[in-house]
mmCIF file as Biopython writes it, N, C-alpha, C and O atoms, coordinates in Angstrom:
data_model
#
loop_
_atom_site.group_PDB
_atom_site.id
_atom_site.type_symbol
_atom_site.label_atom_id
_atom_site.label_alt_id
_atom_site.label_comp_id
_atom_site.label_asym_id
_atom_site.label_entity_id
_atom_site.label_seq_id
_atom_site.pdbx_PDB_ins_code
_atom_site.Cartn_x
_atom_site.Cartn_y
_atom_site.Cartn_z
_atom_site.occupancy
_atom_site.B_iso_or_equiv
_atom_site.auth_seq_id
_atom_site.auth_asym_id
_atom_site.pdbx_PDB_model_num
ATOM 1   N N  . UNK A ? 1  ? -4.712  -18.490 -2.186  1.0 0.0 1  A 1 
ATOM 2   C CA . UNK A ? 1  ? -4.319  -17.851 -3.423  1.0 0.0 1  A 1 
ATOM 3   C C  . UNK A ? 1  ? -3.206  -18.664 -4.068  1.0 0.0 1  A 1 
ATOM 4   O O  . UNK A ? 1  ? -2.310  -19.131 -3.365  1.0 0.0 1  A 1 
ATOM 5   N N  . UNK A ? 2  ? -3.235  -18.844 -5.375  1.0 0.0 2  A 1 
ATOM 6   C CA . UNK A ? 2  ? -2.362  -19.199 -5.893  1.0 0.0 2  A 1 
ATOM 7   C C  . UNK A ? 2  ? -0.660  -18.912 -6.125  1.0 0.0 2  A 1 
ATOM 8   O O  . UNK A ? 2  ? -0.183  -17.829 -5.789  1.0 0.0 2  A 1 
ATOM 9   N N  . UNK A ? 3  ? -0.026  -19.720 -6.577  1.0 0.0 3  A 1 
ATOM 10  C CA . UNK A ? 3  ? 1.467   -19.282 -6.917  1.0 0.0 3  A 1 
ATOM 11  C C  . UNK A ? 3  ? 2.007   -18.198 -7.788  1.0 0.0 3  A 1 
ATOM 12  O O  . UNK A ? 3  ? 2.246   -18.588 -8.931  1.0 0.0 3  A 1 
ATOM 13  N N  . UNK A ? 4  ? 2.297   -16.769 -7.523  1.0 0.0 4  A 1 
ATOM 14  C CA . UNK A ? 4  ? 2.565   -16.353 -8.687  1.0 0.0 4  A 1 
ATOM 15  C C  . UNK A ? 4  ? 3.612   -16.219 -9.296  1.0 0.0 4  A 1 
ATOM 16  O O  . UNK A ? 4  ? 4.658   -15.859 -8.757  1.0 0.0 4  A 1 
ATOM 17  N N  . UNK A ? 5  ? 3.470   -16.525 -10.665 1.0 0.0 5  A 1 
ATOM 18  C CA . UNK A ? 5  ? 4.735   -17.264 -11.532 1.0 0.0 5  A 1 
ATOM 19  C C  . UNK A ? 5  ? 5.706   -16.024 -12.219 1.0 0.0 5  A 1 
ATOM 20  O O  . UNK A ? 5  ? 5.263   -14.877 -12.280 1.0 0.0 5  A 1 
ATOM 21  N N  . UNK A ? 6  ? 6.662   -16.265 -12.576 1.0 0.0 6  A 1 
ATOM 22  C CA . UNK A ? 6  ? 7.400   -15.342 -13.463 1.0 0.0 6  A 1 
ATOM 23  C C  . UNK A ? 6  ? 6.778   -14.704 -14.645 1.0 0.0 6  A 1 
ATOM 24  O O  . UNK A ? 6  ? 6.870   -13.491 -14.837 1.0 0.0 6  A 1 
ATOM 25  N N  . UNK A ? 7  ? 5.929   -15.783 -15.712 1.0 0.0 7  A 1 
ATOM 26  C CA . UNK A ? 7  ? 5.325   -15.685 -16.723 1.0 0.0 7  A 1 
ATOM 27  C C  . UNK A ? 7  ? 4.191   -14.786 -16.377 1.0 0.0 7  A 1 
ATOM 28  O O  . UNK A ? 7  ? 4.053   -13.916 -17.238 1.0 0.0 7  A 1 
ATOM 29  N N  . UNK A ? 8  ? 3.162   -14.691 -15.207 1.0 0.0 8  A 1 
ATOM 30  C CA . UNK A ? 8  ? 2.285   -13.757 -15.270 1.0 0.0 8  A 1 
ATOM 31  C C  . UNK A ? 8  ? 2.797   -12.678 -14.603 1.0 0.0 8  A 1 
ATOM 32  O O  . UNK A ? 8  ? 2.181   -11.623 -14.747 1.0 0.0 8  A 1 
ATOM 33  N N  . UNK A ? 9  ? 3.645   -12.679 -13.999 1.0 0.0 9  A 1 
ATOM 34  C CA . UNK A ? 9  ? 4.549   -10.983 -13.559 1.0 0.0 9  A 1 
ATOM 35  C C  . UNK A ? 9  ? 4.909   -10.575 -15.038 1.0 0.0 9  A 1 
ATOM 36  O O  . UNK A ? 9  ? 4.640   -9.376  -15.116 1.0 0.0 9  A 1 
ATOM 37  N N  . UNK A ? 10 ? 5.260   -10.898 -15.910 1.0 0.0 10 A 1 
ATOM 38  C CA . UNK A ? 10 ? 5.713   -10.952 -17.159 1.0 0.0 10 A 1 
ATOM 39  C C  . UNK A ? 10 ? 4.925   -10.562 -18.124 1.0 0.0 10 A 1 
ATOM 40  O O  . UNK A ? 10 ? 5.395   -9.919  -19.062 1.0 0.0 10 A 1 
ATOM 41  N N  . UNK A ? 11 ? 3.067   -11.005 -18.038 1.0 0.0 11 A 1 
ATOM 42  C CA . UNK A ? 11 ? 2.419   -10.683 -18.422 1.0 0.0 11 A 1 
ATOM 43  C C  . UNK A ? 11 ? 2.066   -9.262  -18.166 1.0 0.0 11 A 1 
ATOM 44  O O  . UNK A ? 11 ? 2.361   -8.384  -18.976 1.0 0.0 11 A 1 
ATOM 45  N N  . UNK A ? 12 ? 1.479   -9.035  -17.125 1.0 0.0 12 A 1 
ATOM 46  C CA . UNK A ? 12 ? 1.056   -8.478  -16.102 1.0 0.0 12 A 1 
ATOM 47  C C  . UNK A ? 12 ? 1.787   -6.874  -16.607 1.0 0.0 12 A 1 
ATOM 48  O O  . UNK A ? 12 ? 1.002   -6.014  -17.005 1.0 0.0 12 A 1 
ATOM 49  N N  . UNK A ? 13 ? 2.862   -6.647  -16.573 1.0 0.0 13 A 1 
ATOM 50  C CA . UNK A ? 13 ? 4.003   -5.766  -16.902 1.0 0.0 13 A 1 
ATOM 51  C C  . UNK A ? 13 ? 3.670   -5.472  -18.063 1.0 0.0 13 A 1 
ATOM 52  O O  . UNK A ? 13 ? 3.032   -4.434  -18.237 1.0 0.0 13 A 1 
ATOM 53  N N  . UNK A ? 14 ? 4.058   -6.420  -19.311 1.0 0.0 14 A 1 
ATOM 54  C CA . UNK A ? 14 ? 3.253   -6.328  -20.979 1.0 0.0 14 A 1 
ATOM 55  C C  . UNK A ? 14 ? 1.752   -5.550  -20.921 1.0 0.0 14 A 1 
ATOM 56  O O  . UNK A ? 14 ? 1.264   -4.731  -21.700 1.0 0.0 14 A 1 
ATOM 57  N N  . UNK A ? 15 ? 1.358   -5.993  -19.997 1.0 0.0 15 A 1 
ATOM 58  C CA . UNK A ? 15 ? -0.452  -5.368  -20.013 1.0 0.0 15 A 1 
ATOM 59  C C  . UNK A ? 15 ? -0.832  -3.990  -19.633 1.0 0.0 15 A 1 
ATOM 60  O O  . UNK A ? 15 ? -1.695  -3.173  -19.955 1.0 0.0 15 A 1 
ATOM 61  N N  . UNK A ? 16 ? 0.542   -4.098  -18.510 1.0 0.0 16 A 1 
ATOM 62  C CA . UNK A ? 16 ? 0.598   -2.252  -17.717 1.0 0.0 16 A 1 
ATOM 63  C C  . UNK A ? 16 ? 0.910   -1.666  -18.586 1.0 0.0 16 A 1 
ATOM 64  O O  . UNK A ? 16 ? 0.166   -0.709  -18.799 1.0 0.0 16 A 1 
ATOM 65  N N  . UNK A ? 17 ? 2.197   -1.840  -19.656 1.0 0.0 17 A 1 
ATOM 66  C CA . UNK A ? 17 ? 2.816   -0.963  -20.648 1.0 0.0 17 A 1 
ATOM 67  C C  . UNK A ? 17 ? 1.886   -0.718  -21.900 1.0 0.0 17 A 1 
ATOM 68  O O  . UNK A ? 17 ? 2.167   0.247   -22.611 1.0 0.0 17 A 1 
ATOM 69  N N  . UNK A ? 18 ? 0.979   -1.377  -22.179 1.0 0.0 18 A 1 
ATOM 70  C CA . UNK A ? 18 ? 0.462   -1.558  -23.262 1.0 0.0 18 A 1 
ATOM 71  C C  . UNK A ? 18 ? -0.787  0.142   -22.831 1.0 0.0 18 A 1 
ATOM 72  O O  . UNK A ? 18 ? -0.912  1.236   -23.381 1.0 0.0 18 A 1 
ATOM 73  N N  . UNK A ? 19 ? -1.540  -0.605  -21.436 1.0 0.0 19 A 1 
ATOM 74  C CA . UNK A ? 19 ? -2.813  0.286   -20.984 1.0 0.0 19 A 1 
ATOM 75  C C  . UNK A ? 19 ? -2.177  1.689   -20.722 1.0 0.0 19 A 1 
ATOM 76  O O  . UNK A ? 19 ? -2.882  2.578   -20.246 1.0 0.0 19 A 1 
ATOM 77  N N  . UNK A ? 20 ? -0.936  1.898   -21.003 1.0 0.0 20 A 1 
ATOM 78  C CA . UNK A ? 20 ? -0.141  3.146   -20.398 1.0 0.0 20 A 1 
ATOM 79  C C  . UNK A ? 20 ? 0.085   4.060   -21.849 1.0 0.0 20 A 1 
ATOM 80  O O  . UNK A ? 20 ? 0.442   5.207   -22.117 1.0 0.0 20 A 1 
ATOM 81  N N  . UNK A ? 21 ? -0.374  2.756   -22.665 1.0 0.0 21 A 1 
ATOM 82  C CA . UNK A ? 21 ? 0.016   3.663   -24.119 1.0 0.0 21 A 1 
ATOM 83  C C  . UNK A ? 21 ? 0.923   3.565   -24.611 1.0 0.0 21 A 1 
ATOM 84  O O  . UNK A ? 21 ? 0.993   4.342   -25.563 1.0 0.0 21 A 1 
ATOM 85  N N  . UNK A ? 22 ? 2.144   2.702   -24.420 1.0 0.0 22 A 1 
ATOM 86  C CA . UNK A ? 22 ? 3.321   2.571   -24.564 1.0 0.0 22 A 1 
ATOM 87  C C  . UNK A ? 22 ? 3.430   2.035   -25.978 1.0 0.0 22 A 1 
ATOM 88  O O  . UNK A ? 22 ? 2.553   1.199   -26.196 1.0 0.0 22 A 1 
ATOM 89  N N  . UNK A ? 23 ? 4.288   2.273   -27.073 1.0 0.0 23 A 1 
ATOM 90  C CA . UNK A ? 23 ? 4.174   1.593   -27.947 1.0 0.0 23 A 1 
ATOM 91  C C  . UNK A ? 23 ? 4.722   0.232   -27.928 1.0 0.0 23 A 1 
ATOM 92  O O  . UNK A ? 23 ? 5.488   -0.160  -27.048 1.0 0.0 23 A 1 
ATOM 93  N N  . UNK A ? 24 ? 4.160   -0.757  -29.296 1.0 0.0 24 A 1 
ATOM 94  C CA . UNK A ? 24 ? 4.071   -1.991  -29.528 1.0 0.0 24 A 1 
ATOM 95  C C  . UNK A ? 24 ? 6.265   -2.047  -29.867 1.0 0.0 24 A 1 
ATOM 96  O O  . UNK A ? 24 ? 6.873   -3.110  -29.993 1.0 0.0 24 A 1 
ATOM 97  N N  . UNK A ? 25 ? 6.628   -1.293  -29.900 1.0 0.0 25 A 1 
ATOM 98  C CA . UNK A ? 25 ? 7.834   -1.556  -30.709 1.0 0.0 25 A 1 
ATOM 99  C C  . UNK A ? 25 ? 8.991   -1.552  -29.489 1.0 0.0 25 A 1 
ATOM 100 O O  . UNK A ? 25 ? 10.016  -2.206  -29.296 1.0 0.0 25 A 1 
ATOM 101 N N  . UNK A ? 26 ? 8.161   -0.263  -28.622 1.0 0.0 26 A 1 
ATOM 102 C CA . UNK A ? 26 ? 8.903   -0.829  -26.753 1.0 0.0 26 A 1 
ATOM 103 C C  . UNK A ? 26 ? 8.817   -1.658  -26.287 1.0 0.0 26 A 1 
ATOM 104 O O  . UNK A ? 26 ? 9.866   -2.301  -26.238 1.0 0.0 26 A 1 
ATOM 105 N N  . UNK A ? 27 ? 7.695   -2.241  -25.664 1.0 0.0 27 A 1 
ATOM 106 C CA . UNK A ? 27 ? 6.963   -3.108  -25.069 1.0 0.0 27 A 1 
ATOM 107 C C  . UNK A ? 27 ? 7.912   -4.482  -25.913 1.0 0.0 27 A 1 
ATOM 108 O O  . UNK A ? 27 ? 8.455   -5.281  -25.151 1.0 0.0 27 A 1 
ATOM 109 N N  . UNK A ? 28 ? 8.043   -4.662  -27.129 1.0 0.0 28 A 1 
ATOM 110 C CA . UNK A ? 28 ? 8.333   -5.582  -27.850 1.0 0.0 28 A 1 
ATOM 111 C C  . UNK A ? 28 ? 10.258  -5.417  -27.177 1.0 0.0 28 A 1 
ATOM 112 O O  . UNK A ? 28 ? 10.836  -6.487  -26.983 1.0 0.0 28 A 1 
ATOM 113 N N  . UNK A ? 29 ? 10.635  -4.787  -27.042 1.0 0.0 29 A 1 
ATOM 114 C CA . UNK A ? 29 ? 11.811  -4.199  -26.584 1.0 0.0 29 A 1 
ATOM 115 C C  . UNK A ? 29 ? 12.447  -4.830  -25.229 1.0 0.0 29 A 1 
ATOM 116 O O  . UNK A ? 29 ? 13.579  -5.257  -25.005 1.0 0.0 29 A 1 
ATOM 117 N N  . UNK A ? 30 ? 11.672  -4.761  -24.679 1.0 0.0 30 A 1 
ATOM 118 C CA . UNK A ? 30 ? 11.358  -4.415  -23.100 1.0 0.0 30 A 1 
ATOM 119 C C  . UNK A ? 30 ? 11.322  -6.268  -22.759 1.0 0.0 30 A 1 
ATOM 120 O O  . UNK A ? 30 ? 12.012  -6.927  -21.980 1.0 0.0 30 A 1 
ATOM 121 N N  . UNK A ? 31 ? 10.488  -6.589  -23.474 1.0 0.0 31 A 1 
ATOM 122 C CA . UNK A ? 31 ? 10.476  -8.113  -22.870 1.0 0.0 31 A 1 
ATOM 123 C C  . UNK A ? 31 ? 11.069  -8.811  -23.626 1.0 0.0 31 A 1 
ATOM 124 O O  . UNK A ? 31 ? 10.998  -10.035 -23.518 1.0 0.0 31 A 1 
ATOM 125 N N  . UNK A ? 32 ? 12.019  -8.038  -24.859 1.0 0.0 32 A 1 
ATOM 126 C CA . UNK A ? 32 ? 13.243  -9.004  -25.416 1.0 0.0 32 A 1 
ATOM 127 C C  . UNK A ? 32 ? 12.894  -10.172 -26.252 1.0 0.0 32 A 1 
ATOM 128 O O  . UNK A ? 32 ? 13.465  -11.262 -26.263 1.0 0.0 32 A 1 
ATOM 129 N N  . UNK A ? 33 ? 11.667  -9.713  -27.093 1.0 0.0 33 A 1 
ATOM 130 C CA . UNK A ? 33 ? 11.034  -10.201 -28.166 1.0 0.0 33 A 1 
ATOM 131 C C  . UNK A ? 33 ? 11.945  -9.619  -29.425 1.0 0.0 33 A 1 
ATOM 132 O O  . UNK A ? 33 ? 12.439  -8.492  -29.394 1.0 0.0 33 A 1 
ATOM 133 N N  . UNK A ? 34 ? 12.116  -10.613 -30.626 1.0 0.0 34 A 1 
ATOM 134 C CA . UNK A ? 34 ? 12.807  -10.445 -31.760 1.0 0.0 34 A 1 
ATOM 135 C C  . UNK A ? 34 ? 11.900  -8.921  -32.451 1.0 0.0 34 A 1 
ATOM 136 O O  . UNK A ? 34 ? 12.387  -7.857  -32.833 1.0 0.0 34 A 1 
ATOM 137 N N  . UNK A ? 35 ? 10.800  -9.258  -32.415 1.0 0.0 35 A 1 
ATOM 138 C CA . UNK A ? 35 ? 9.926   -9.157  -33.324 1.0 0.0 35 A 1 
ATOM 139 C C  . UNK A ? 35 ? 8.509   -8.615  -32.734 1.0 0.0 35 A 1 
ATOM 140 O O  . UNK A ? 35 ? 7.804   -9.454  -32.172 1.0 0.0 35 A 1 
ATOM 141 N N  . UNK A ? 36 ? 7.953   -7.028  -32.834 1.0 0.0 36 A 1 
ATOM 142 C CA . UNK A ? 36 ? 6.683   -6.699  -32.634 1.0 0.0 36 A 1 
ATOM 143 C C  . UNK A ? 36 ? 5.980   -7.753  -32.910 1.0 0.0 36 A 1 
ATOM 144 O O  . UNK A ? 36 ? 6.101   -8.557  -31.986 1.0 0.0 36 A 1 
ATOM 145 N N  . UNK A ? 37 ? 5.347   -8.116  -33.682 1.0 0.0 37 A 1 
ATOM 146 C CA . UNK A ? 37 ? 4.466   -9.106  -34.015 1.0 0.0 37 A 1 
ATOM 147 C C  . UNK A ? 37 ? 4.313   -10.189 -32.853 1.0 0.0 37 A 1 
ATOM 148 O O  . UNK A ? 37 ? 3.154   -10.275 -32.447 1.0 0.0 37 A 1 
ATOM 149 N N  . UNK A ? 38 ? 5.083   -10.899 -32.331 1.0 0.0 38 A 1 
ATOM 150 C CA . UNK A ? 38 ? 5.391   -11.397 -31.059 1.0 0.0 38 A 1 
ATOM 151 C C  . UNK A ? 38 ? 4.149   -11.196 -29.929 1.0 0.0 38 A 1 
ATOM 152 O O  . UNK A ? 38 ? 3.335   -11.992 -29.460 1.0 0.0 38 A 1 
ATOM 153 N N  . UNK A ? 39 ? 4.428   -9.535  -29.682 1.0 0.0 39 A 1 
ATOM 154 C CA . UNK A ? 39 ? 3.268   -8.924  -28.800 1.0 0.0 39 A 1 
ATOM 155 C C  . UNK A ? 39 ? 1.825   -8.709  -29.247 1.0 0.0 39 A 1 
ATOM 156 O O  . UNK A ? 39 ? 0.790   -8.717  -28.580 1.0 0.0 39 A 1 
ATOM 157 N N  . UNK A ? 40 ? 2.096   -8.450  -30.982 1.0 0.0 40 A 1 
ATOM 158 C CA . UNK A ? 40 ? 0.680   -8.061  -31.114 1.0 0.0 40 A 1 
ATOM 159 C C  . UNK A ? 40 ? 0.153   -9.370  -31.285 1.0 0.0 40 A 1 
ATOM 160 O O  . UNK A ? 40 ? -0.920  -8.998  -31.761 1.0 0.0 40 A 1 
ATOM 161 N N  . UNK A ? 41 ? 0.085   -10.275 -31.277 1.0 0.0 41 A 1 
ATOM 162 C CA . UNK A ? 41 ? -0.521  -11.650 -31.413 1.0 0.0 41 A 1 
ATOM 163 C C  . UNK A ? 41 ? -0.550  -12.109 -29.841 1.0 0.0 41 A 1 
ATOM 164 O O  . UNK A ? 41 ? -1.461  -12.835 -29.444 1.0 0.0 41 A 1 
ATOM 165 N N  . UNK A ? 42 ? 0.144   -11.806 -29.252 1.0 0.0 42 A 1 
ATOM 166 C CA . UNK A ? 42 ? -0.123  -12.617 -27.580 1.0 0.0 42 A 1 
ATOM 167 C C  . UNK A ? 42 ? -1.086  -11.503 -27.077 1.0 0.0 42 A 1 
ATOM 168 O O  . UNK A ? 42 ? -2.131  -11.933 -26.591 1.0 0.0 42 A 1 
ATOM 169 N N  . UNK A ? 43 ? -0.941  -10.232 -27.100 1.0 0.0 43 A 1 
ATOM 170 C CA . UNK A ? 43 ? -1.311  -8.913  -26.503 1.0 0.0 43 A 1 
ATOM 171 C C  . UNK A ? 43 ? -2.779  -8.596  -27.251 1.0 0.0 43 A 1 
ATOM 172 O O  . UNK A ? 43 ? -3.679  -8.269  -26.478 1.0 0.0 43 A 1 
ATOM 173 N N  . UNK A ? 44 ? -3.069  -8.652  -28.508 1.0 0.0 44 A 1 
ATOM 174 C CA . UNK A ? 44 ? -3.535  -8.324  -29.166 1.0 0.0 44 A 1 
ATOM 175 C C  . UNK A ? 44 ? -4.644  -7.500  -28.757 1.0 0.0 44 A 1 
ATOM 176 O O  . UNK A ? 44 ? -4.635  -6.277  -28.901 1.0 0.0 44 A 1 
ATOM 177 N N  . UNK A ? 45 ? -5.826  -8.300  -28.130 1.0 0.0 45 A 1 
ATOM 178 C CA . UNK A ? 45 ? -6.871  -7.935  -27.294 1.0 0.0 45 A 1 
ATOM 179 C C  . UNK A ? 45 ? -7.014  -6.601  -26.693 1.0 0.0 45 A 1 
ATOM 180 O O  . UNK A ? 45 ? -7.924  -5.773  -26.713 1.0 0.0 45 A 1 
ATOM 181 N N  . UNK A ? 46 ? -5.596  -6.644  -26.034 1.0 0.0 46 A 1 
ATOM 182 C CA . UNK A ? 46 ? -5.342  -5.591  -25.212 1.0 0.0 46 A 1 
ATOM 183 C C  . UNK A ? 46 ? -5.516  -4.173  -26.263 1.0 0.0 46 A 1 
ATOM 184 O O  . UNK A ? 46 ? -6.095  -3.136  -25.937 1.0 0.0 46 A 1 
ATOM 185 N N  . UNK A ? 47 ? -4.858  -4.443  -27.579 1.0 0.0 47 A 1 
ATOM 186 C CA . UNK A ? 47 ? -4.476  -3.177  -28.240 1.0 0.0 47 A 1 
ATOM 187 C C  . UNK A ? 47 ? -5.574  -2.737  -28.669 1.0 0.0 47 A 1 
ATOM 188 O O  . UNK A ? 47 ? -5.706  -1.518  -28.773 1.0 0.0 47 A 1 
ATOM 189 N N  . UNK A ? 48 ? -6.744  -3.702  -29.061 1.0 0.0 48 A 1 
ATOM 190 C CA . UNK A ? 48 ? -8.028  -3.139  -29.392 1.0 0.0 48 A 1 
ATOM 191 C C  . UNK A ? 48 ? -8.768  -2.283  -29.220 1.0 0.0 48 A 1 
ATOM 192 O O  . UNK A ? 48 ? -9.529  -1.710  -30.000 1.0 0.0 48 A 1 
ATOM 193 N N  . UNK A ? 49 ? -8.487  -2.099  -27.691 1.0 0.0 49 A 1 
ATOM 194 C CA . UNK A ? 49 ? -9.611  -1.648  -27.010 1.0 0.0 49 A 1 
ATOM 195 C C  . UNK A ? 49 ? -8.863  0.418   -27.004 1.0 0.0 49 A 1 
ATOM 196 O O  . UNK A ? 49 ? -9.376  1.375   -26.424 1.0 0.0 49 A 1 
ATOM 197 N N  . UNK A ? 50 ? -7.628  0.403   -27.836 1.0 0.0 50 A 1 
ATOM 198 C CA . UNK A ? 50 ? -7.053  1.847   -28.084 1.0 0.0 50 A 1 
ATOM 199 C C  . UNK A ? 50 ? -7.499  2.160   -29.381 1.0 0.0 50 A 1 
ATOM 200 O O  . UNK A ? 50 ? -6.681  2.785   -30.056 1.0 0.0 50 A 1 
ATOM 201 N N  . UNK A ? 51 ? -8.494  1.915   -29.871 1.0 0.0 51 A 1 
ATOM 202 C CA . UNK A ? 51 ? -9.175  2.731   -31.125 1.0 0.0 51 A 1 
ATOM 203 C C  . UNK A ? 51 ? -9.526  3.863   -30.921 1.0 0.0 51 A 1 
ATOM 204 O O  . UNK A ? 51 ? -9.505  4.760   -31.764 1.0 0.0 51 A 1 
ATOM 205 N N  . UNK A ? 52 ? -9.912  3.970   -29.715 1.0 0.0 52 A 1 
ATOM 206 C CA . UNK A ? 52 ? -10.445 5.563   -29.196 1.0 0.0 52 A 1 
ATOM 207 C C  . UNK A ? 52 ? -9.530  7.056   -29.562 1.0 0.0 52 A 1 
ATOM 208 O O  . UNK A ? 52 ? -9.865  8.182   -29.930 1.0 0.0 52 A 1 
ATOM 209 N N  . UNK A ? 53 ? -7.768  6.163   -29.132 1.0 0.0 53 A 1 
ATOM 210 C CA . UNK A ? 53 ? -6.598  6.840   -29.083 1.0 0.0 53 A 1 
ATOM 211 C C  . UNK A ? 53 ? -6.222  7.131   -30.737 1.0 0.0 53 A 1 
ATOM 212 O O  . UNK A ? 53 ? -5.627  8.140   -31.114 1.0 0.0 53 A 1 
ATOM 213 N N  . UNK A ? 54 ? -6.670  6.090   -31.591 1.0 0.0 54 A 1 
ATOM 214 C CA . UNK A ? 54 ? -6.276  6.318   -33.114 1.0 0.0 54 A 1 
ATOM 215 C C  . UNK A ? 54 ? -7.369  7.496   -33.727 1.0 0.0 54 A 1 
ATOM 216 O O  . UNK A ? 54 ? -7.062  8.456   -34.433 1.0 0.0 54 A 1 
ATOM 217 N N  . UNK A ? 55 ? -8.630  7.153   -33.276 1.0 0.0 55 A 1 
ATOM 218 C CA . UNK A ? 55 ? -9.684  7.716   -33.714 1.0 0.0 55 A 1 
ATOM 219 C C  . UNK A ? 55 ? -9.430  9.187   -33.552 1.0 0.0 55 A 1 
ATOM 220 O O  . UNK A ? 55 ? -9.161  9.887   -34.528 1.0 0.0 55 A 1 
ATOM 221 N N  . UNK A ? 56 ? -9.525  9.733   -32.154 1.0 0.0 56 A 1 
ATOM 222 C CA . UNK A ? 56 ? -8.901  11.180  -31.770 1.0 0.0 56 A 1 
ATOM 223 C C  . UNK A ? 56 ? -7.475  11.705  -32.176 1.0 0.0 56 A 1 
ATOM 224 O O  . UNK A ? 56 ? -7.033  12.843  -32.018 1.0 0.0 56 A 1 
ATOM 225 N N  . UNK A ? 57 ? -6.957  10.790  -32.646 1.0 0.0 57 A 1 
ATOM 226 C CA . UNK A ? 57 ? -5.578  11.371  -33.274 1.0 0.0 57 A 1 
ATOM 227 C C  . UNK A ? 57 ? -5.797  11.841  -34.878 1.0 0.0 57 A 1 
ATOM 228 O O  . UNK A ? 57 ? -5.187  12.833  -35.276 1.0 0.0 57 A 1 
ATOM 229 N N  . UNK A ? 58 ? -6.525  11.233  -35.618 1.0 0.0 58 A 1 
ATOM 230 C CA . UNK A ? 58 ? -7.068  11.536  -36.991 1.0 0.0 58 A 1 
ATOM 231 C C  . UNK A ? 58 ? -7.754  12.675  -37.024 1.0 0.0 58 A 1 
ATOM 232 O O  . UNK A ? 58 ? -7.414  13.609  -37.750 1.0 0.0 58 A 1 
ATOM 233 N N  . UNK A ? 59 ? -8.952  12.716  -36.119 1.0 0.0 59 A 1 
ATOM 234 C CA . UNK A ? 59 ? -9.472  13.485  -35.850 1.0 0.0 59 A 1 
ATOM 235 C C  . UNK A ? 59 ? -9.272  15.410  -35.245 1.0 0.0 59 A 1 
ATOM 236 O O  . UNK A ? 59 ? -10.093 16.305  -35.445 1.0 0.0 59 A 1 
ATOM 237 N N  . UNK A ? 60 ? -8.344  15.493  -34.736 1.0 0.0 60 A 1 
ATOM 238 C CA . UNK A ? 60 ? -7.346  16.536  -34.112 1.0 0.0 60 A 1 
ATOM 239 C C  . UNK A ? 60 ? -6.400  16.596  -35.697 1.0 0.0 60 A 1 
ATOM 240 O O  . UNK A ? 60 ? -6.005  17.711  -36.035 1.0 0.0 60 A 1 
ATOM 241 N N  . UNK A ? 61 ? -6.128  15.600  -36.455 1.0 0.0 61 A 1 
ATOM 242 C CA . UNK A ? 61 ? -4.798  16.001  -37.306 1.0 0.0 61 A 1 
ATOM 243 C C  . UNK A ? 61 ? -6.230  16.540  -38.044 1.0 0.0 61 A 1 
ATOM 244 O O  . UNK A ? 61 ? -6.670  17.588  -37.572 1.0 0.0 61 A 1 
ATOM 245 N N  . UNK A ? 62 ? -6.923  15.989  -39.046 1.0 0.0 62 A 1 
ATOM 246 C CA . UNK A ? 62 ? -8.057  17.223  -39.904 1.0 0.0 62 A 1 
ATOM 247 C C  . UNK A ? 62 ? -8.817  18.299  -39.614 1.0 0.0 62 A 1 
ATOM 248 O O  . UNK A ? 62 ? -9.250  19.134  -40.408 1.0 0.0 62 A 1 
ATOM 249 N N  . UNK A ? 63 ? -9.060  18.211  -37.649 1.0 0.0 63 A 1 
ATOM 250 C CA . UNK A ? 63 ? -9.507  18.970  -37.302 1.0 0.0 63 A 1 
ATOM 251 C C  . UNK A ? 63 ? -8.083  20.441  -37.896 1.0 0.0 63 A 1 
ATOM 252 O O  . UNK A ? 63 ? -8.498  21.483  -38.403 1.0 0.0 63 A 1 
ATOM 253 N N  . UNK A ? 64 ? -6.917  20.259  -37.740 1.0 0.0 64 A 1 
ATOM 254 C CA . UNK A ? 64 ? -5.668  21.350  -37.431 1.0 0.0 64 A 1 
ATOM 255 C C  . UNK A ? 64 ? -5.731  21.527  -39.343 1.0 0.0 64 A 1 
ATOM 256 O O  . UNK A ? 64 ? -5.349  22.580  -39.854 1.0 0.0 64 A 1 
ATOM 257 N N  . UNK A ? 65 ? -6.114  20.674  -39.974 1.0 0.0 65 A 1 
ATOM 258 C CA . UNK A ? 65 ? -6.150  21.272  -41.403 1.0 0.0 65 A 1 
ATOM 259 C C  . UNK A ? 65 ? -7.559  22.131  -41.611 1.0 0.0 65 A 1 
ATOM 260 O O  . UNK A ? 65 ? -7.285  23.118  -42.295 1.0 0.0 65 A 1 
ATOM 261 N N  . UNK A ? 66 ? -8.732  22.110  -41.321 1.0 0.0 66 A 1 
ATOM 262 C CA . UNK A ? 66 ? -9.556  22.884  -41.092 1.0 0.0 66 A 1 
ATOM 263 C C  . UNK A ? 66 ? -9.096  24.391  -40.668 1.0 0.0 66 A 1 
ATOM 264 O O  . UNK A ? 66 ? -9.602  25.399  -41.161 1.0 0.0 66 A 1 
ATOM 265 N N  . UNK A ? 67 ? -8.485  24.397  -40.085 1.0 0.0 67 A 1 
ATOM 266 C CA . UNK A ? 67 ? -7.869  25.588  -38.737 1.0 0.0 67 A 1 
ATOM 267 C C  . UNK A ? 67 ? -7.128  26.569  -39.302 1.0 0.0 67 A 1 
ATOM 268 O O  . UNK A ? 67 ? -6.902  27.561  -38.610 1.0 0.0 67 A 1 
ATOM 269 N N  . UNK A ? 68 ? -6.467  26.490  -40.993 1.0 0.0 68 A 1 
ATOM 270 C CA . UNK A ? 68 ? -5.792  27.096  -41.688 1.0 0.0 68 A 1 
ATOM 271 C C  . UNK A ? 68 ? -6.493  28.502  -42.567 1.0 0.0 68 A 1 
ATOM 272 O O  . UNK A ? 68 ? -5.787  29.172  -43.321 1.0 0.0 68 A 1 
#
C-alpha cells in the first residue's frame, strides 16, 4: 500500500464533510480556504451528486404552502 500523504487526509476530511451535508461555507472554513469557491471547484463533483437534498427542500417548502 501506498504512502499516505497529508494532502489526501486533507482531502479525504473535505469529502467526509461535504457527504455529511456540511455546508460549502464551513468546509471552506475548516480547511482555511480564503474563499468558498476554492472548494466548489476542487470538490465540485462531490456537491453534485446533493441535488436530491435541494430538490426535497423546494419541494417540502411548496408542499407547506399548499397546507394553508
Amino acid at each position: 500500500m501506498g504512502e499516505i500523504t497529508l494532502q489526501a487526509l486533507r482531502h479525504t476530511h473535505a469529502s467526509q464533510l461535504i457527504d455529511a451535508g456540511v455546508d460549502v461555507a464551513t468546509i471552506s472554513k475548516w480547511l482555511g480556504h480564503a474563499k468558498p469557491d476554492i472548494n466548489l471547484r476542487i470538490y465540485a463533483y462531490l456537491f453534485r451528486k446533493r441535488d436530491d437534498k435541494a430538490a426535497e427542500a423546494i419541494n417540502a417548502a411548496l408542499a407547506g404552502l399548499g397546507a394553508s
